[in-house]
N, C-alpha and C positions, 0 to 999 in steps of 0.2 A: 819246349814246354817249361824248362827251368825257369824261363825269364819268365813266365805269367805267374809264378809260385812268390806270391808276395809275401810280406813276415806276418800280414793280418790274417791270410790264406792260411798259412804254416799255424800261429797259431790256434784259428779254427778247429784245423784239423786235431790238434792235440787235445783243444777242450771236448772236442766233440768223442772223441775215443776214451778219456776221462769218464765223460756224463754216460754214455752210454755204457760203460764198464761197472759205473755204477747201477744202473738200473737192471744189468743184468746179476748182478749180485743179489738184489735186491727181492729178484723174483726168484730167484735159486733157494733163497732163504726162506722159503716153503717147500721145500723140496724135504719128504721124508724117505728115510732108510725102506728100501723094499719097492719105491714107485717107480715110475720111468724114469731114467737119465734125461738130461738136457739131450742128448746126441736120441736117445732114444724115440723122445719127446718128436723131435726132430722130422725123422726120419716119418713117422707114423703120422705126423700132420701133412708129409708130402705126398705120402702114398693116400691120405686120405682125399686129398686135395685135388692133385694131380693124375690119379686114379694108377693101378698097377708097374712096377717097373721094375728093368733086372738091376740085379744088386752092382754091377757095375757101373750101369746107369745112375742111380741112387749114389752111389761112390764118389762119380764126377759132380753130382749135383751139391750132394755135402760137402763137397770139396775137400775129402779124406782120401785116404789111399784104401783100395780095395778089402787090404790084409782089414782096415781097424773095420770098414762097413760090415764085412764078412763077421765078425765077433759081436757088433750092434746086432745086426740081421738074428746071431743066434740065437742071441737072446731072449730078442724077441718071439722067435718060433718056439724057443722051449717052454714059454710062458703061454702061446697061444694067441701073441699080442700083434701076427703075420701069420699069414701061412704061404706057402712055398707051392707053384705049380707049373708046368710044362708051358714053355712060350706058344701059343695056337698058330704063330707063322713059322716057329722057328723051335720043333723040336727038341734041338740040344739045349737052348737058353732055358734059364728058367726065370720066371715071374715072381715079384713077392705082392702081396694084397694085404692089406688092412682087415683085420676077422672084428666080429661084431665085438669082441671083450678089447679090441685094441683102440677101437673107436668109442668104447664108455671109456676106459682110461683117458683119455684124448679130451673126449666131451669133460668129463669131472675136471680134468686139470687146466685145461682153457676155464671152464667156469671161475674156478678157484681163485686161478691168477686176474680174471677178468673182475672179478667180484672188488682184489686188492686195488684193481687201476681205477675204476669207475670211484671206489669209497676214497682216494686217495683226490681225483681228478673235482669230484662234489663237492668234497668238504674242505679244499684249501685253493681252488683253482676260482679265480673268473669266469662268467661265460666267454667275455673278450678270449682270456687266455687258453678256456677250452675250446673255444673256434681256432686260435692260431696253432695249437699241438693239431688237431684234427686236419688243419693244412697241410702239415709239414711231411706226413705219414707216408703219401705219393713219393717222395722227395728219398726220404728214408731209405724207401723202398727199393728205388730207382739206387741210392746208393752202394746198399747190402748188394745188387746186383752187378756192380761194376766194381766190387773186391776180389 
């Protein structure tokens, strides 16, 4: 695989970790004192998504180690922003779900951010250029999943 790894490839990669470092700052910088964390954020879009899962599973998916999901997890149950139930196959596990106040958090804060990309994508972007970002999104996708 070393020999396919060209210097145009290599530095792709660096601009691409760059740009997207940026943009995730970007959207953080709405982020106020008292809302959900990014990790929290996180978490509560998978379970909203992806529908119920045990905090282990959640663990491996975030790709954290147990101990930190275990302390996200809490927090969110002390807020009311998950709730906690008995696995229906499997007794001993336990389930986490998404409660209705964890999903207006969720809905406000995808708005939020959605409202900054949309006014940012309208007023300095192309259509050309808003077709070619709206391409690439699969791609993206595809590669957050093979990190």
């Amino acid at each position: 695989m070393t020999e396919r790894i060209s210097k145009e490839l290599l530095q792709a990669g660096a601009d691409l970790r760059v740009v997207l470092g940026r943009l995730v700052r970007r959207m953080r910088q709405g982020y106020v004192v008292g809302e959900a964390t990014l990790s929290e954020t996180s978490v509560l879009s998978r379970l909203d998504r992806d529908g119920p899962a045990t905090p282990g599973c959640l663990a491996e998916l975030e790709r954290v180690k147990p101990q930190a999901m275990g302390v996200t997890l809490a927090g969110l149950v002390e807020r009311g922003l998950v709730s906690r139930s008995p696995d229906a196959a499997d007794g001993r596990r336990v389930v986490m779900s998404v409660t209705g106040s964890g999903r207006k958090i969720l809905t406000d804060r995808r708005s939020a951010n959605t409202r900054r990309l949309v006014h940012a994508l309208a007023g300095k972007f192309s259509d050309e250029e808003r077709r070619r970002l709206i391409e690439v999104i699969p791609l993206l996708e595809r590669l957050a999943d093979e990190l």
